[in-house]
N, C-alpha and C positions, 0 to 999 in steps of 0.2 A: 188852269192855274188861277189861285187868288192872287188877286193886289189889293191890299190894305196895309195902311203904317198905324200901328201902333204904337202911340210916341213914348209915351210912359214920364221918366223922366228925362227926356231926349230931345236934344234940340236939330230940326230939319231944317238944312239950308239947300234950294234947289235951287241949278242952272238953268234961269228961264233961257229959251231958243232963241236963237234972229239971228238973220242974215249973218254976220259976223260973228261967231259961237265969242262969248268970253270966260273966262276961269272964274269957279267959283271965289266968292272972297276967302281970305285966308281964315284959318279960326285961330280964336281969341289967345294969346300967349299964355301958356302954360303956367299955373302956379307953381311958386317951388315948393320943393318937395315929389313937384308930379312927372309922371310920364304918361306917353301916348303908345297907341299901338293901331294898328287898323285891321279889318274886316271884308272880306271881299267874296262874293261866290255864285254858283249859276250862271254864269253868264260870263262871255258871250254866246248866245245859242244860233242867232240869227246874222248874217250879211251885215243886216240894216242896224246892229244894234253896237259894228265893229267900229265905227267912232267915238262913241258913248265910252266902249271899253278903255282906247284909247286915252280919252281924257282923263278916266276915271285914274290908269297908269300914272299918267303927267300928273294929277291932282295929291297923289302919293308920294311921289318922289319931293314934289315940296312942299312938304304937309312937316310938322314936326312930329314923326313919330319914329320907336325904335325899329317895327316891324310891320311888314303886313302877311294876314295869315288869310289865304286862300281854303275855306272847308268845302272845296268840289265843285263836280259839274263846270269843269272847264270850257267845255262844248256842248253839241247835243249830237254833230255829228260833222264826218265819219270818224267812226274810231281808228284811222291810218295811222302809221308811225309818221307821216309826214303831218297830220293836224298835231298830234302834239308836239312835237318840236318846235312847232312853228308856236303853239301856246307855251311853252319851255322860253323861248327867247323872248315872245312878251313880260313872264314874268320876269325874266334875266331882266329886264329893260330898265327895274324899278331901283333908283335908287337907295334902299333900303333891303335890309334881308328879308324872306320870302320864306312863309313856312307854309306849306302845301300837305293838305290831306284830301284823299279822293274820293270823288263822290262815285254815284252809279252810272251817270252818262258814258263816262270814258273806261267804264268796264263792263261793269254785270247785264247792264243793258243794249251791248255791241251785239245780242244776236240777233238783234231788229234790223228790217229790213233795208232801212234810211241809213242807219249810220254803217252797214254793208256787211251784215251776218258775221262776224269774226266771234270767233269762242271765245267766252269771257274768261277763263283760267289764261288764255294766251294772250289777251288785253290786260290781264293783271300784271304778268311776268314783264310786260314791255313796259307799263307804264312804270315799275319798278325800275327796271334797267333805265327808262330814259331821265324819268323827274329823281328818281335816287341814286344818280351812280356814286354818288359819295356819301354812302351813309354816316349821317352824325354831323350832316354840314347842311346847312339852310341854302335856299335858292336867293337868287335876288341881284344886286349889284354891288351889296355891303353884307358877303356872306357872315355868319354866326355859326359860333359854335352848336350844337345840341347833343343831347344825350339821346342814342336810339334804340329801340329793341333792339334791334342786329345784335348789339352787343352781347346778349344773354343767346347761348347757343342754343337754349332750348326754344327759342322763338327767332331763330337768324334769320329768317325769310323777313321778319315786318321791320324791313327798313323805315316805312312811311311812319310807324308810331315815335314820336317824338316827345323831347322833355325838358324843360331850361327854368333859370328860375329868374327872378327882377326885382327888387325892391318889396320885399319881403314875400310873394307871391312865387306861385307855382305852378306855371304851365304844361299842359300837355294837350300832341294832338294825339289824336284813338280815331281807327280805321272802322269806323260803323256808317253805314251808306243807305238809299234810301232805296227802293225797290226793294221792301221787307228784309233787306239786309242779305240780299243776294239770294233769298230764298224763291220770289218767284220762277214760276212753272215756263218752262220753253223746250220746244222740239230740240230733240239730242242734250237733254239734260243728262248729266250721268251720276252715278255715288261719289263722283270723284265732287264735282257741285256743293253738295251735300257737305262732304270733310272737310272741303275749303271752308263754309259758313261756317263749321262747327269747330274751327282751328283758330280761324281770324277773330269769331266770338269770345274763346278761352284768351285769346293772346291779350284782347279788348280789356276786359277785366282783370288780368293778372296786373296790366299796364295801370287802368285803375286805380287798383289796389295800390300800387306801387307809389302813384304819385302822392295818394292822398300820406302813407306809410311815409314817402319825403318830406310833404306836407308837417306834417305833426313830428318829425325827429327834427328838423328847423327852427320849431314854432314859426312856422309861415303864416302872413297875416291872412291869406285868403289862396283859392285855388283860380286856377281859369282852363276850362276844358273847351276843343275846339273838334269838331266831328261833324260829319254831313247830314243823318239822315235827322228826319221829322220825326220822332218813334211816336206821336200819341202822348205825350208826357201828361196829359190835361189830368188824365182820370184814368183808371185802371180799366174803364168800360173801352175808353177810346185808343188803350196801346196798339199797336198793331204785330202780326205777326212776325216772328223774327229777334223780338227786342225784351223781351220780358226779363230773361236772365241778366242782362246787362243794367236795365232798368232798376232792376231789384238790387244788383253790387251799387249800381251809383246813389238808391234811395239809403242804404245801411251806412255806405260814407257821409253823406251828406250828415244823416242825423249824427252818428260819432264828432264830426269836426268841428261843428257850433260857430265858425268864422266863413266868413263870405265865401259862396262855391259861384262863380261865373260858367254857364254853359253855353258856347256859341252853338250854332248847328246852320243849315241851309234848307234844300228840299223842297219847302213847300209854298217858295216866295212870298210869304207873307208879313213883311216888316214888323218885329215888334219887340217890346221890353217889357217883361212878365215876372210870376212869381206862379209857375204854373204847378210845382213839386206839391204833392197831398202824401200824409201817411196814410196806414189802414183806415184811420176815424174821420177823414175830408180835411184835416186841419195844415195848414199851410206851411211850407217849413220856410221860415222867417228869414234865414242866411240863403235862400238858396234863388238865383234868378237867370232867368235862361232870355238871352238875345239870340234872334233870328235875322239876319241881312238881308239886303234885296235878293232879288230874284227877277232873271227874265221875263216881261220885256221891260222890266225897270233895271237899268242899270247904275250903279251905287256903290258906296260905301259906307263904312260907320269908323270913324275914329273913336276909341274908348280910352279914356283918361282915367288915370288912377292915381291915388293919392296916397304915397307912399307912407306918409307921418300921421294920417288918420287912417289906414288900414283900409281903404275904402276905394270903390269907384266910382266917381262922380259924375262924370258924364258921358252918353252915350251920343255922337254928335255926327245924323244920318244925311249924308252929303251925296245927293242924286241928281245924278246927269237927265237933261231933258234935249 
């Protein structure tokens, strides 16, 4: 795992240690016109890092914001129906509604031997049934409303893709995970493996498709996408397996919508605020910026402020437990 923060235009406030842990300072009162939202993922992996997590909880619930949105890797292990439950009432914990998309730890990667060989097609189905029993309803302690795949029959299984909109913006979370997006190779892989990447992928992009399609029937001021994996975004030499198709629907929206596209993701722990999206010719696409949140063994958060009357996000504001 790297650790690097990347600050960009980001402001880092960290919990120095001692004896006595104290809470971070509060951050600065919101401008009007704006609202807040939060960032959270990877973590906790480790025992020692179940405090950290904690605070980081507590630091949410009195933070001013509307939401906090979890993009995966809840754990690292075991993948038990008793570890998530028990990560289920963490997030229950939080003051504020909880929007959860799942990464690889808590599924694709359960046929490892640590977190205790369980089929990943039967770690998907639970973690559906536990973290979604109410499809179209957010997690948290101040549920929200959302709009879900479920709804459309022809995609009824993908409870976890979700949709909501905020002061002129348009959210959605999209099920794309990192472990090549469910594709790596594991004893007793089977074709059934396969149709699941090659279903959750079509469902990924129709959902896409759909927001930015929401997007632009609104005139929405900007998009904000929240999804797990790393894909390579840098350059087309560095995507990785698994992601090309997806990559390719989100580079054609992007260019079409010419208003701010926000990507969260997780994965690959490495803190940072970018403008990583190239066309065919290396050239930058200008609206388009992709934030990455901490990642184990840093545990953290990013409040993101947006500004509803400028059309814009102003601050990325990377608040890390020590």
């Amino acid at each position: 795992m790297r650790r690097r923060i990347v600050i960009g235009a980001a402001t880092a406030v960290v919990a120095c240690g001692s004896p006595d842990i104290q809470p971070l300072p509060p951050s600065p009162p919101l401008p009007p016109g704006s609202f807040a939202f939060g960032i959270f993922g990877d973590g906790p992996y480790d025992p020692s890092e179940q405090g950290r997590f904690r605070r980081v909880l507590d630091d949410v619930s009195r933070a001013d914001v509307r939401w906090l949105i979890h993009v995966g890797d809840i754990q690292w292990y075991p993948c038990s129906d008793e570890s998530y439950t028990a990560r289920l009432s963490d997030l229950n914990s939080v003051d504020h509604a909880v929007i959860y998309t799942p990464g690889d730890n808590e599924w694709t990667d359960c046929w490892q031997r640590r977190p205790g060989r369980y089929d990943p097609l039967d770690r998907l189905a639970t973690i559906r049934r536990i973290f979604f029993a109410k499809p179209g309803r957010s997690l948290g302690g101040q549920p929200m409303e959302l709009e879900s795949q479920a709804a459309d029959s022809t995609f009824h299984e993908f409870v976890e893709n979700t949709r909501w909109s905020r002061g002129g913006f348009v959210f959605a979370t999209i099920h794309i995970v990192g472990s090549s997006n469910g594709l790596e190779q594991f004893p007793g892989r089977t074709s059934a493996n396969d149709t699941e990447v090659e279903r959750r992928t079509q469902a990924a992009i129709t959902w896409l498709d759909g927001t930015f399609a929401r997007a632009r029937q609104i005139s929405a001021k900007g998009v904000v996408l929240a999804l797990h994996a790393d894909m390579g975004i840098e350059s087309v030499r560095e995507r990785r397996a698994g992601y090309d198709r997806f990559l390719a629907a989100l580079e054609k929206n992007v260019a079409g919508f010419q208003r701010p596209v926000l990507l969260i993701h997780g994965d690959s722990h490495v803190e940072r605020v970018d403008h990583p999206l190239k066309d065919a010719g290396g050239r930058v696409y200008g609206n388009f910026t992709r934030l990455e949140t901490f990642g184990s063994p840093d545990i953290g958060w990013v409040r993101v402020v947006v500004d509803t009357v400028a059309g814009r996000i102003t601050t990325y504001e990377l608040r890390l437990m020590r």
